[in-house]
Each structure stands twice: as C-alpha cells, then as structure tokens.
N, C-alpha and C positions, 0 to 999 in steps of 0.2 A: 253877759257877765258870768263868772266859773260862780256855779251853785253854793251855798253852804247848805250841808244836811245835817243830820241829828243820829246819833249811832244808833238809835232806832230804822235808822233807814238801810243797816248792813249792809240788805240784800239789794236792794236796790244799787248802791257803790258796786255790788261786786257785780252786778248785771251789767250798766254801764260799764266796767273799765275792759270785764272779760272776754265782751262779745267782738271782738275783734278781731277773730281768725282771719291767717290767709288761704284758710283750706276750702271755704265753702262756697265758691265759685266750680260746679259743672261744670259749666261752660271751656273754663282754662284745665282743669283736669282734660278733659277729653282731649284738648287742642295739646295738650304736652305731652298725652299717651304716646300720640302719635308721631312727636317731633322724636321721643325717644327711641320708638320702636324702628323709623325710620334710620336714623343714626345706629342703632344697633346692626341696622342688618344692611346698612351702604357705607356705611363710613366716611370716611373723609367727604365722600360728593353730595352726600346728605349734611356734613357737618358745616362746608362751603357754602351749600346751595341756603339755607337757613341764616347762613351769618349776612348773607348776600342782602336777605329779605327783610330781615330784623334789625341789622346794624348798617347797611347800605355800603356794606367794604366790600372786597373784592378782597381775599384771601386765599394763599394756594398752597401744596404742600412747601412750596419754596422757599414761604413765605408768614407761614404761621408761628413759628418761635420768633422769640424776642432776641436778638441778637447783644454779643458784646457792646456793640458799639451805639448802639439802642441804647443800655444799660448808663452806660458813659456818660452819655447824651443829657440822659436825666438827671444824671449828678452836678453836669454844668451849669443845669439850670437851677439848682436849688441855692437856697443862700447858705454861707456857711454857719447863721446862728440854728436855723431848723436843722440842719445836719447833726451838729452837736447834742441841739435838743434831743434825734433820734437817738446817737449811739447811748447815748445816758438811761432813755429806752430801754434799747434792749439790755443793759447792761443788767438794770434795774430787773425787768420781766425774766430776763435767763437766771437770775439770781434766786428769785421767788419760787420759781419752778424748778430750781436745783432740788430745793429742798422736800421734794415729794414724788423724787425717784424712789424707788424699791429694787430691792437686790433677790434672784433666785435664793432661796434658803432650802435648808435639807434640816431636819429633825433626826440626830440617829438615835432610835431606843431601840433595845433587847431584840430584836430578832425583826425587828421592821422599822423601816429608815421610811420619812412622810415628809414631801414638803413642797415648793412652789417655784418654777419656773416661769421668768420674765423674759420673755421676747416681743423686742421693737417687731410693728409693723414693718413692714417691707418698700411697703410706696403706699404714699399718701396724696392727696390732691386739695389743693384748696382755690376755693373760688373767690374772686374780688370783683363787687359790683365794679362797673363802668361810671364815670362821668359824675354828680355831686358826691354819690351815695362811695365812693370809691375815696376807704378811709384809710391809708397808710397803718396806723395806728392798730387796724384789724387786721393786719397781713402779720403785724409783730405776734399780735396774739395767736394767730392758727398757728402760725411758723415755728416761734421758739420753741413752745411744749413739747411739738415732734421731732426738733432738732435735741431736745434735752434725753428727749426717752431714746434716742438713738437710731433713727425711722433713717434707712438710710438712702430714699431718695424724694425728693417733697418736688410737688409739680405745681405750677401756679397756674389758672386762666383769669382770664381779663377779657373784655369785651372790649375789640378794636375800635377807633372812631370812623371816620368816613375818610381818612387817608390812609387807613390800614394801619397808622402806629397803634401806639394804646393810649385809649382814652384819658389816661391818668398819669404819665407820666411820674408822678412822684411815687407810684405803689411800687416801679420797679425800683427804685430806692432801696424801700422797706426791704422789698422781695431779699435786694441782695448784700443787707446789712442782715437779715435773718436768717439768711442761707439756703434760700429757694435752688435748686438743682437743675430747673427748668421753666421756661415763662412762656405759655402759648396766649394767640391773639382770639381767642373766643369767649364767646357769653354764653348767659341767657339757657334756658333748658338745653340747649343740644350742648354746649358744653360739657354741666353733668352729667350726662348720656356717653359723651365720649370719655372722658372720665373712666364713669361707671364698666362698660363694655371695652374702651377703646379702639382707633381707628388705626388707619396706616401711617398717622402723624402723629395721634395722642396715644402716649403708653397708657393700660390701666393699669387704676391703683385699688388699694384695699378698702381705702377706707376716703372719705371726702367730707370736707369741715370749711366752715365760711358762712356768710351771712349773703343774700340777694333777693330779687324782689318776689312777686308774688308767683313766678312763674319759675323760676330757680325754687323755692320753696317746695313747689310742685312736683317738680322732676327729683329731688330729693327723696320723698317721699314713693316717687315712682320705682327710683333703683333701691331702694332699702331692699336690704337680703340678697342682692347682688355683688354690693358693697356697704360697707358701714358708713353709715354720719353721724353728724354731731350730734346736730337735732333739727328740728323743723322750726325755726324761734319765728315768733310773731314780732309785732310792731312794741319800741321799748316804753319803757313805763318807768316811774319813780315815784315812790309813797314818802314823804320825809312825816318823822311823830315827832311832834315839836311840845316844848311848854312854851311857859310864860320867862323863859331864860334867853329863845331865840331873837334873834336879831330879823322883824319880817321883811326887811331888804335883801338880807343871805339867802332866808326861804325861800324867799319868792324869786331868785334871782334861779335856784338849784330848778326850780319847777319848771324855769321856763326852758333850762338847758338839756330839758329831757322833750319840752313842746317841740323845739326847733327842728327836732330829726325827723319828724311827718306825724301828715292831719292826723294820724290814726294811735300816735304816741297818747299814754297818758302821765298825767303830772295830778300826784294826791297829793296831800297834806290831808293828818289826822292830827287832832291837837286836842287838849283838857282846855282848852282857853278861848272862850268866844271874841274877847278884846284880841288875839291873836289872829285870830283866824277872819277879823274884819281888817286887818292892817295888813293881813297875805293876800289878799282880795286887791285894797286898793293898789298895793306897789306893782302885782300882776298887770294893770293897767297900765299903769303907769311907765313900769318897764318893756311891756310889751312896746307900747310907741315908740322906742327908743331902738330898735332891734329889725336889722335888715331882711331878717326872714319871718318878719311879723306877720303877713298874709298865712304862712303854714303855722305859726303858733298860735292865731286866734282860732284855724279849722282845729287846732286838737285841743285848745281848751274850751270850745264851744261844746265840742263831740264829748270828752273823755275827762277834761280837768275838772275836778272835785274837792272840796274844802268838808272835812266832817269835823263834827264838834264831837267830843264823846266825854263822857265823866270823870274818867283817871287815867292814867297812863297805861295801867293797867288794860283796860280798854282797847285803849290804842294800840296795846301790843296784838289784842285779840281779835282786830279788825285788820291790820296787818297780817296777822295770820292767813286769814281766811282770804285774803287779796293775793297772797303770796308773791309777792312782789318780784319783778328781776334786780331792783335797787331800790333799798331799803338804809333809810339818813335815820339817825336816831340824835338830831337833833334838841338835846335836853343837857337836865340841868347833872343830870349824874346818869351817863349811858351805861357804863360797865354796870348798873342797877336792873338798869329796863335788859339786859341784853339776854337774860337769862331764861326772858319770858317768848323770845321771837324763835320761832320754829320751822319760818317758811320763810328765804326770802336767799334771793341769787347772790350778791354781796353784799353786806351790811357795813356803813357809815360809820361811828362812834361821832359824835362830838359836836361844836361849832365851827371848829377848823379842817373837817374831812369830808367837803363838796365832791360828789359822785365824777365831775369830770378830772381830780385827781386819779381814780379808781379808774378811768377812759384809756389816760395815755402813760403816767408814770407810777403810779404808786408799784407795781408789780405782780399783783393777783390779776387773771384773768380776768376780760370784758365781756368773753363771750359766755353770754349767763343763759338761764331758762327763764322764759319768758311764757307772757299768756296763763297765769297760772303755775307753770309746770314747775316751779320750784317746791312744789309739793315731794316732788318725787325725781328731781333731775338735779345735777350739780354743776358747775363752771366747767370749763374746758379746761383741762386739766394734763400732766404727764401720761394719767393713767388712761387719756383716751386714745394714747398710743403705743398702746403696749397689748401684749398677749399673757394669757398666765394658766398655764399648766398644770394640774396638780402632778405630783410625783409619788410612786407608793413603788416601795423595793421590801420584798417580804420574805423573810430564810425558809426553808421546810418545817424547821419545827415551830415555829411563829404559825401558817400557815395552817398546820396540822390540831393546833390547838383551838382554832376556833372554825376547822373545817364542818363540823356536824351543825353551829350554829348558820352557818352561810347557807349550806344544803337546807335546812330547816326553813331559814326564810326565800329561800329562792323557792321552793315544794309549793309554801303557800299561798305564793304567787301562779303557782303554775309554770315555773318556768324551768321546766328540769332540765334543758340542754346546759344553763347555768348550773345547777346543780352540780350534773353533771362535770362541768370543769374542773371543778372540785374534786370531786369525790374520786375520778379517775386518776386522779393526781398520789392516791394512798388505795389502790387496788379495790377501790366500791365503784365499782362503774354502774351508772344508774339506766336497769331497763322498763321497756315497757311494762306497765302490771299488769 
C-alpha cells in the first residue's frame, strides 16, 4: 500500500521520488557510445545494420522514408471522431504557442542603435518512441512550437515494426496534421545519431526534441554539442496539494494517470488533511483494480507513490518546492492563493476542475516539461527552443569615440591589448608594445 509520511519526512520524499535517473546505467552508456560513433562514421550501413538487430526490420535506402501513401494509409484507419479530436489539438496547441513568438527589435538611441535578432532554426528532428510508448499527442507538442517559430524543415523518426511500416501508425497522423516535412523508419540510439551527424538517407538537423526510452535518452546526451536538444527528461511524475475541499476520487483518479505511464512514474499527494490523505489512499486501491494497466501502476506506486501529511498549505507549497515537480495540481479550496507561493514546478494545475491529462492533449501549453527535479532550473518546450537570437550593436564614430578610452581601460586590465587596440587604432592611438 502507497506510504503516508509526515513533512518531517521531506528528505526522505524527495529521495524516493528523485532517484530515478535514466542516466546511471554504464553499462548502456558505453553500449550507445558505440552505436553512435559507428553511425557517425558508416552511415546508412551502420544505421540499417542496428535497425536490423534492434527492431528485426529490414530497412534500405529505398525504403526508409515514410511515403504519401503510407501517410494516407493511416488516415483510413483512424476514426473520424479522434481525427476531429486531433485538429482541435493542434488548433488549440498552435494557438498557445502563437502567443510567445518574439519579433527581431532594434533600439535606435543617439549615436548607437542595440537590439535582437530572431532567427528560426533551420532543421529540426524529432523523435517518436515505437509501439505503446508512441503518443500522437507528443509529435503535436515537438512539431507545432517549431512550426510557429518558423524552423523551416522538421524531420520526424519512428522505430519500424517487424514489417518495415511504422510501428505506430497513428503518429504519422499527428506527423502530418503538424506539419512534419519528412518521416524516416528508425529508432532507438542510432536514429539520434543519425539525426545528430547524418547519413546518406537521414539529413542532419540542428537541433533534436522528443521523448524515448532509456537508450534514446542516452544518445541524446551523447550528441549534445553536436546538435541541441531539448532535454534528457526522466520518467513522469505528478505532486497534486490538496485540502480538505478536494474530492479523494478526483485525486486519486489524477495520481494514478500519471502511475499508468511506467513502474518508474511517480504519483504525490501533499495535503494539510490526515482524513484526506486516508480516503486518497483507500480510492488508490480501489481504482487501481479497476484499470487495465494496473500491473504497471501498482510497480510505480509501490516504488515511487507517496501520500505526505504536512501542517498548512503553506507547507505544501514548500515541499513542492523542493520536489520540483514536472506536474504540479494545486488542488484546493482557493488556488490563485497558494499559486504565489510555488517556485518550481513544469506546469501548474489551478483548481478541481484542471486534471493534468487536460494539460496532456488539449488545453494548449506544452507537455513536454522538465522532469527529475530539473524544473528548478529548465522550462516547457517552448517557441523559443526554436529559435536563434542575436544581439545587434550599430555604433556612429562619435558614439564610439566617447567611450573609447573607457573600453581601452577595461580591455588593459584584462591584459588584453590587441582588443584594446581595436579601439584605439580606430582614433590614431595605435597601442604598442611597452
């Protein structure tokens, strides 16, 4: 049965939810060094030969893009209510994301003009697990932000099944309701790889964004500085702070829609209310037996689910905190109250009525959040993680000349007189050796 602790127990909460990396496996580091370094320097017969071993397809240059008729294919198969569902989607998601585009600006004052240049990446890549883990709903997310910021070519992979289509038929959907420009048949580390470097089939891109398992996470981290990503997200998590206003059927219902995703997910509840946090407890049971993927929700709340009692809400906002949560329910009797007090936390809930899997597929803010902590210091996926930004400095001669001897001053005391120098040569002080 999921623990109840006492907010004397913090550390212990934040021990249990945090230790969940998929970084510290050796073993898979070294095994993906290699798939990468291979793939970097054969290409395509490295990128084949791996798909061959790992996903049991048989894939050729001839045969590795996802064709129109592929595309087609998938749409016959979907019903027309999930379709609808989709466009409303993205309609929703490009809408959200409108709203946090930024425009080049120029500042002109007196004798110097200052300001910021926005340029779209160029080619983006995004990867989509294979097979359960392969969610429609996260091809909307990677795809639209860099279709809004103006990224003007997005390349999709996917891990093939064992007849060479793609494992997922419905992501090409997504793909090309969001505006994917390209869809290859690959997974798994040597995909990012080819990505990252690219082969004689896969173009590379600048930058690569998506979610995969523990060995995608890997090779992520491999090409970093090669290429940009998102981030390295670990397995998901959901803290809901609840009082004595919640409903423990809703709660317990939001908790277990964050167990369902894997053993390694965690599902909080921090509450001021012991009578609460015994009635989150039983429906947990409860519901759990009612739930077709109960086998992986009793591994993550055996592992990871946690019920804390804490004094005030207040509290609760400070245990949150320090959880840093990737989804964050502020489940209470007056949220816009408590909301003032949370500092760390990937998206934040308000209410009774704004269950996190809203926040999944329609509300329109980004899913792909920072996880494992790292909402300390990381934010959603965003317009601006596809964009470039420049600064601009345009300076007249007598602008220039007025603050020449201060520039030369601080460059000297650097030691750095060929800077200096730039300067100074510029108003007939050319600086020599002393």
């Amino acid at each position: 049965m999921i623990p109840i602790l006492f907010a004397s127990d913090g550390e212990a909460l934040r021990a249990r939810v945090m230790e969940r990396s998929q970084l510290q496996r050796d073993d898979i580091a070294a095994q993906v060094k290699d798939i990468v370094a291979r793939v970097r320097t054969e290409g395509d017969a490295a990128l084949f030969e791996f798909t061959r071993c790992f996903d049991r397809a048989e894939i050729s240059a001839e045969t590795v893009q996802v064709t129109r008729a592929e595309i087609d294919a998938a749409y016959a198969a979907a019903t027309p209510e999930w379709l609808d569902a989709m466009r409303e989607a993205v309609r929703r998601i490009a809408a959200f994301h409108e709203k946090q585009k930024q425009n080049t600006w120029v500042d002109f004052q007196p004798g110097i003009a200052l300001g910021q240049k926005i340029t779209p990446l160029s080619k983006v890549g995004v990867y989509v697990p294979g097979g359960t883990a392969a969610y429609p709903s996260s091809v909307l997310m990677n795809v639209i932000p860099a279709k809004v910021a103006g990224v003007k070519e997005i390349v999709m992979v996917t891990p093939p099944g064992r007849d060479g289509g793609v494992s997922y038929p419905l992501a090409l959907v997504a793909a090309d309701m969001a505006g994917v420009d390209k869809i290859f048949k690959v997974g798994g580390a040597q995909a990012i790889a080819a990505l990252a470097f690219g082969t004689q089939s896969i173009p590379r891109v600048d930058k690569i964004t998506g979610p995969g398992n523990i060995y995608v996470a890997n090779a992520k981290r491999e090409v970093f500085g090669h290429v940009g990503i998102d981030m390295v997200a670990g397995p998901s998590e959901v803290l809901v702070i609840a009082d004595d206003s919640a409903d423990p059927r809703c709660v317990a219902a939001d908790l277990l829609s964050q167990a369902e995703h894997d053993p390694l997910a965690a599902a909080i509840m921090v509450t001021d209310s012991a009578a609460l946090a015994e009635n989150v407890r039983a429906e947990l049971t409860r519901q759990t037996a009612l739930l077709p993927r109960q086998e992986v929700v009793r591994k993550s709340l055996s592992a990871y689910g946690t019920i804390v009692v804490a004094d005030t809400l207040a509290d609760c906002a400070e245990i949150a905190n320090r959880i840093a949560p990737e989804h964050l329910e502020l489940s209470v009797r007056e949220p816009y109250a408590l909301l003032p007090l949370i500092d760390n936390a990937g998206a934040i809930f308000l209410g009774h009525y704004s269950p996190e899997p809203l926040g999944d597929y329609l509300a329109g803010p980004n899913h792909v959040l920072p996880t494992s902590g790292t909402a300390r210091f990381f934010s959603p996926l965003s317009v601006d993680d596809f964009v470039k930004k420049s600064s601009i400095i345009c300076c007249t001669r007598d602008e220039l000349e007025k603050v020449a001897d201060q520039v030369i001053l601080l460059a000297q005391q650097e030691g750095l007189d060929a800077h200096a120098n730039a300067v100074a040569i510029r108003f007939g002080k050319e600086i020599k050796e002393k």
